[in-house]
C-alpha positions as CSV (number, residue, x, y, z in Angstrom):
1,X,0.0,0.0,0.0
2,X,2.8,2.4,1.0
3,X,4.6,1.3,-2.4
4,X,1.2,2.5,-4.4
5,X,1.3,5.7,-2.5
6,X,5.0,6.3,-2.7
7,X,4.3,5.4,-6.8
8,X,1.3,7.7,-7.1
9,X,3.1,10.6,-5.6
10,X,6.1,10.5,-7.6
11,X,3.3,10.3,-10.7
12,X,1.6,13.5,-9.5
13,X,5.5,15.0,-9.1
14,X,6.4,14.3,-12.7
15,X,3.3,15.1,-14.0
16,X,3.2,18.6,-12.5
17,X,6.6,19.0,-13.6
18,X,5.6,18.2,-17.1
19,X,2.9,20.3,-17.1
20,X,5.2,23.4,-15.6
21,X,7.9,22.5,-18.4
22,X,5.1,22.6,-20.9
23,X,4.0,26.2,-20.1
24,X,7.7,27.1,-19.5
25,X,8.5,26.2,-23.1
26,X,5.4,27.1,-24.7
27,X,6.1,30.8,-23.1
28,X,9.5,30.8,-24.0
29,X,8.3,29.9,-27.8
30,X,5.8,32.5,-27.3
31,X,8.4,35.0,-26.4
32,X,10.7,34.3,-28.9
33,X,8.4,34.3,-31.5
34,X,7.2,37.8,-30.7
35,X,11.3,38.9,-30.3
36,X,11.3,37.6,-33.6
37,X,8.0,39.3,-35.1
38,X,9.5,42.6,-33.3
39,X,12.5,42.6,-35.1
40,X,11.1,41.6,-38.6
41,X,8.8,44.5,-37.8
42,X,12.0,46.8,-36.9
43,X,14.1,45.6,-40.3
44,X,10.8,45.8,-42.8
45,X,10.3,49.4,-41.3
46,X,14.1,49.9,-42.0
47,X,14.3,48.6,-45.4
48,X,11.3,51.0,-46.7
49,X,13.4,54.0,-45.2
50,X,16.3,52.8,-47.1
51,X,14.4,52.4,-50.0
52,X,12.9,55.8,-50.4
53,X,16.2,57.1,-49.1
54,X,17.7,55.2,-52.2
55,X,15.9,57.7,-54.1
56,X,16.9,60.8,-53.2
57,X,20.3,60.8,-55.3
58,X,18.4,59.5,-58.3
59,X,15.9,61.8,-59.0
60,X,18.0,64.1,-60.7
61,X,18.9,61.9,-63.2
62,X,15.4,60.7,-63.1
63,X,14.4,63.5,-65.3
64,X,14.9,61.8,-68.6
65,X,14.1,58.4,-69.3
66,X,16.6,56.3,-66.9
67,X,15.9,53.0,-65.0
68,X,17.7,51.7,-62.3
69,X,17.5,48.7,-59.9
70,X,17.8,47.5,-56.5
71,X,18.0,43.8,-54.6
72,X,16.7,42.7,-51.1
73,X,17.9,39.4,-49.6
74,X,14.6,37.8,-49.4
75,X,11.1,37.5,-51.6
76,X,9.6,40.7,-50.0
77,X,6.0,42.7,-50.6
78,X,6.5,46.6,-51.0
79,X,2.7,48.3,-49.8
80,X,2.3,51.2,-51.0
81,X,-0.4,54.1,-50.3
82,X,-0.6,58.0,-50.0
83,X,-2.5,60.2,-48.3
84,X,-4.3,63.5,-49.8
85,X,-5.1,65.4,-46.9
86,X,-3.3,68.7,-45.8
87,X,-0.8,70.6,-47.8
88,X,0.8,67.8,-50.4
89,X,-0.5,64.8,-48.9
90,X,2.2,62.0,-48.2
91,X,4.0,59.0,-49.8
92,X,4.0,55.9,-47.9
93,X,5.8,52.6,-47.9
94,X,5.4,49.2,-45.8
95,X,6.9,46.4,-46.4
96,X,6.7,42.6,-45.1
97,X,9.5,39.7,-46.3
98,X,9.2,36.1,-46.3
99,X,11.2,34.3,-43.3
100,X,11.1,30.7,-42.9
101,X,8.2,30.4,-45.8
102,X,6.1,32.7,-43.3
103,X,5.4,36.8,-44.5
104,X,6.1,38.8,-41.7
105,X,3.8,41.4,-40.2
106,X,4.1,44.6,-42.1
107,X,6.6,47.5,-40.9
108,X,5.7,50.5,-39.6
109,X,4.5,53.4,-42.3
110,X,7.5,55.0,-43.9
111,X,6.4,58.6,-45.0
112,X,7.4,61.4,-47.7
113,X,6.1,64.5,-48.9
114,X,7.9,64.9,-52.1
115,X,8.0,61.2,-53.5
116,X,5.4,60.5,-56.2
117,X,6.1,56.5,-56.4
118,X,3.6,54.4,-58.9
119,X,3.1,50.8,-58.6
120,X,0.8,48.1,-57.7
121,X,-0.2,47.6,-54.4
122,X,1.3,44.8,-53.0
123,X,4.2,44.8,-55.1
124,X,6.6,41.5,-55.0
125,X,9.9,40.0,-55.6
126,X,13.7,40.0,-54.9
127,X,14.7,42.8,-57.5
128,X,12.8,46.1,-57.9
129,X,12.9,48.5,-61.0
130,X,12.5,52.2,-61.3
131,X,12.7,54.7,-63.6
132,X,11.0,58.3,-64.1
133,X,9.5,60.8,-65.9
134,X,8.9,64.3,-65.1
135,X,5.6,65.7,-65.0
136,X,5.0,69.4,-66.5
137,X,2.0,71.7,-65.9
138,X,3.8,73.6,-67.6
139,X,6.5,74.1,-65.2
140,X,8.0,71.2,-63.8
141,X,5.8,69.7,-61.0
142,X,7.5,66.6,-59.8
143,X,9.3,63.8,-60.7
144,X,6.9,60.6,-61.4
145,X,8.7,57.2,-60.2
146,X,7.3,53.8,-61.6
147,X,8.4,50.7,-59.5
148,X,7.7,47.3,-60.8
149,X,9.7,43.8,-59.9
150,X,11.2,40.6,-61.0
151,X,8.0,38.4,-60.7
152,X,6.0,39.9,-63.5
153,X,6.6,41.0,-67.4
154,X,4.9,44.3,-68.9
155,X,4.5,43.5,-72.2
156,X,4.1,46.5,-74.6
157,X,4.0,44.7,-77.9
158,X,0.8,46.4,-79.2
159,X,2.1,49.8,-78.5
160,X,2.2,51.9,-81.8
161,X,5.7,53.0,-82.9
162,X,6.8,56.3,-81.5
163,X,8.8,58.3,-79.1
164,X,7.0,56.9,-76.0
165,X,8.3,53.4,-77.4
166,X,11.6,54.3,-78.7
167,X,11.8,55.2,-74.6
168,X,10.5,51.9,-73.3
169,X,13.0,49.8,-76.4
170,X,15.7,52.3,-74.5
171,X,14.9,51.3,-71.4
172,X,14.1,47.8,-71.6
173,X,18.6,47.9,-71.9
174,X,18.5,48.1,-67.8
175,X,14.7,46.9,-67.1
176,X,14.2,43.7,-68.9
177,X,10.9,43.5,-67.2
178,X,9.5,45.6,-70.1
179,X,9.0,43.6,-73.0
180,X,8.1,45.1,-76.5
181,X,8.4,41.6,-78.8
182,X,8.0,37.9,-77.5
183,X,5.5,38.5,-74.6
184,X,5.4,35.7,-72.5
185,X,1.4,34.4,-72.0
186,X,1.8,34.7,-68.4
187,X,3.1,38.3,-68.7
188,X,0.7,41.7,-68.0
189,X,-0.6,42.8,-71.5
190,X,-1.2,46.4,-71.9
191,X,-3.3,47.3,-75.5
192,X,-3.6,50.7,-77.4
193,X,-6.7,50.9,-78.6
194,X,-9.5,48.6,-79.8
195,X,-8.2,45.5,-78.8
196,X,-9.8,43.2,-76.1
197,X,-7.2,40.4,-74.7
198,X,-5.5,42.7,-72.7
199,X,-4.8,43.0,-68.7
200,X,-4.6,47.0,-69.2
201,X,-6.5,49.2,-72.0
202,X,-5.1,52.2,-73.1
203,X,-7.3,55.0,-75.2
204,X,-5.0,57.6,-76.4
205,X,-7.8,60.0,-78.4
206,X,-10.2,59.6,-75.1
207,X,-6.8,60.3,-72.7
208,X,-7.7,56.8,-70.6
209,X,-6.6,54.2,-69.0
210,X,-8.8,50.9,-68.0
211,X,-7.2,49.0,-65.9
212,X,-9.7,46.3,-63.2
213,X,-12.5,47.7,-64.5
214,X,-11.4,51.4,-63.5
215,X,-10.7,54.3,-65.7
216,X,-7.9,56.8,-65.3
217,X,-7.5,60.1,-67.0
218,X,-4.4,61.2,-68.3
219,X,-3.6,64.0,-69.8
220,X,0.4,63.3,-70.6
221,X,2.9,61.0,-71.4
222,X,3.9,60.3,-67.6
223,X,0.6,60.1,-66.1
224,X,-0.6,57.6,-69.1
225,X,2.7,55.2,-67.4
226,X,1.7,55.9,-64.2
227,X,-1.9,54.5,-64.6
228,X,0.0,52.0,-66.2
229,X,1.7,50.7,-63.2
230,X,-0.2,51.6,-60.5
231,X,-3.2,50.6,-58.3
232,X,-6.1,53.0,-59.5
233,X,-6.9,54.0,-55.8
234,X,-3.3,54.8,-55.7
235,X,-3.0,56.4,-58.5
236,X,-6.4,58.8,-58.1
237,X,-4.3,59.5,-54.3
238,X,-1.6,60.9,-56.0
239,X,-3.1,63.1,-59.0
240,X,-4.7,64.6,-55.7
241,X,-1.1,65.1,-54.4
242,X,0.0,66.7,-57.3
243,X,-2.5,69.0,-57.9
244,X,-1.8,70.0,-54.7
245,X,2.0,70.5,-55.8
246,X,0.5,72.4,-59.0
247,X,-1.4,74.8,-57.0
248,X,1.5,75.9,-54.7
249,X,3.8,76.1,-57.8
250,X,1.8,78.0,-59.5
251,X,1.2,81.0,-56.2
252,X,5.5,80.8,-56.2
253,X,5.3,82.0,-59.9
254,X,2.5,84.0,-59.5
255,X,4.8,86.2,-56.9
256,X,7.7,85.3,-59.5
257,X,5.7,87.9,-61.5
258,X,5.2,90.5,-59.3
259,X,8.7,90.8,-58.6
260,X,9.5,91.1,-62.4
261,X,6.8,93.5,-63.0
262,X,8.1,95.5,-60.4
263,X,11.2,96.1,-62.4
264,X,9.6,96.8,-65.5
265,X,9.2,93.9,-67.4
266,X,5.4,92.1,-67.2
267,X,4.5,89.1,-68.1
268,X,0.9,89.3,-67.9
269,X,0.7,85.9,-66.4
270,X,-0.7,86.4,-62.9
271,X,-4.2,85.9,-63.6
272,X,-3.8,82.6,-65.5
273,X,-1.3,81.4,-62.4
274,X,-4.3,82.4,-60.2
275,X,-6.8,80.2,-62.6
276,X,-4.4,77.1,-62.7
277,X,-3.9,77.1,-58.9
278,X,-7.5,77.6,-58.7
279,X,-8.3,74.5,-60.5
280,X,-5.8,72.4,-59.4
281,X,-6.0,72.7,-55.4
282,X,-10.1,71.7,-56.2
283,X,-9.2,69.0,-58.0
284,X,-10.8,65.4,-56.8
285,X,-9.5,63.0,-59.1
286,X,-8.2,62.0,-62.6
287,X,-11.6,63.4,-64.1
288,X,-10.1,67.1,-63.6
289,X,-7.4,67.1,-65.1
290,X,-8.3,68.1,-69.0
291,X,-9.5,71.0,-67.5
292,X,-6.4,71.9,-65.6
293,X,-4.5,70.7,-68.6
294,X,-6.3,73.2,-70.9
295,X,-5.0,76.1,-68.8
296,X,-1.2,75.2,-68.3
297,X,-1.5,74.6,-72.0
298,X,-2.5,78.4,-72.4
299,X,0.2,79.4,-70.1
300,X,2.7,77.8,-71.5
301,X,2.0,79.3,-74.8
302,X,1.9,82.8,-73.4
303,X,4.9,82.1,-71.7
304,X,7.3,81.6,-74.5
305,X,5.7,84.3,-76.2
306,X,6.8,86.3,-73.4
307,X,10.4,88.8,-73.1
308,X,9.7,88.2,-69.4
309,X,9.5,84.6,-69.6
310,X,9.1,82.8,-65.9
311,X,10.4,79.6,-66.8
């Protein structure tokens, strides 16, 4: 009897000490885990600084057609979103990367003011591509960035022959992502004009872009790429932004003028500035900007017409 007892407490001893172990090492796992999630969190957040850090240096040379590239370690997802509201709105960029076959909870927002960045929203892969062109309304407003990646083919073979694809053939040198002949079937079609197999439509006499059932205005070369490659929500988010942009630029020249006048030599311009800014700080989307585009058009032209040119 004293043997059965003796037995049945050691039992109850080991079994409570297996039950303690087990919520010892399930805590531990718990707390590594976590340690772990935190500092994914910490890197991601880091990586999407470095990346819009990467480019500051670049957007200089951004202002003709250039590409350029850059790597990451690990199959990562770039998120990225603006924001409209007060003075230019803002640029922002998560991103999450694959660790052990498991995606890792998304940084912290990384935020800009003056980064215009086009692409679609979760974008993937191991190598990014960028390249730029500058947006004019008829000064220069910004500098448009299009991002795409390693894990998907843009294939322009329907595009009609021109400048616009002389650029892309150019390109295509240091972005082999863009493909103008031998389009893989699994690669993202874009069309220009009637045709119907196609991932993205492009209307150049309407000015549009259909892309997931969505149309975006565009009223120029760079904002036609930029619907293009981006997300239409993002893309609507930042014509907001840079109307915004517009609108200030176009106060800064309209005291520009003043000053000039008040040495003699007038432009005549100020009202139009007035008009464009106007216009641009109401706009709401895509859908404004013929309008707006009407009236840089018609200071542009009075512009170079000008002795007192403000540009």
């Amino acid at each position: 009897m004293r043997t059965k007892k003796a037995a049945l407490q050691i039992s109850f001893g080991w079994l409570f000490a297996i039950i303690v172990g087990a919520v010892i090492l399930f805590l531990a796992i718990f707390a590594a885990t976590k340690i772990l999630d935190t500092g994914n969190t910490q890197s991601d957040t880091q990586i999407a600084k470095q990346i819009l850090i990467l480019l500051n240096p670049l957007e200089s040379s951004f202002s003709t057609d250039t590409a350029t590239h850059f790597d990451v370690p690990a199959d990562t997802r770039l998120y990225n979103s603006c924001t409209s509201e007060e003075g230019f709105g803002k640029q922002k960029i998560r991103v999450s990367q694959q660790t052990f076959g498991k995606w890792s909870t998304e940084g912290l927002n990384v935020s800009f003011e003056n980064k215009y960045i086009f692409s679609t929203d979760p974008l993937q892969g191991k190598r990014f591509y960028l390249f730029s062109k500058p947006l004019e309304m008829p000064f220069k407003v910004a500098d448009l960035i299009y991002m795409t990646s390693d894990s998907k083919d843009y294939c322009f073979e329907d595009m009609p022959d021109g400048e616009q694809k002389d650029a892309l053939r150019s390109l295509n040198e240091s972005n082999p992502k863009l493909v103008l002949t031998n389009c893989s079937p699994e690669s993202i079609k874009i069309c220009f004009g009637a045709s119907t197999d196609c991932d993205i439509n492009v209307n150049e006499v309407g000015q549009y872009v259909n892309k997931n059932g969505t149309r975006m205005y565009f009223t120029s070369d760079s904002l036609m790429m930029a619907a293009i490659f981006s997300d239409p929500t993002l893309y609507e988010c930042q014509i907001v932004r840079l109307m915004q942009r517009t609108a200030q630029i176009a106060r800064l020249y309209e005291d520009k003028e003043s000053i000039i006048k008040a040495t003699g030599c007038d432009s005549n311009l100020a009202p139009d500035l007035n008009q464009l800014s106007t216009f641009a700080k109401k706009a709401k989307d895509s859908g404004d900007l013929k309008g707006i585009q009407l009236i840089a058009d018609d200071i542009n032209e009075k512009n170079s017409n000008t002795i007192c040119r403000l540009w």
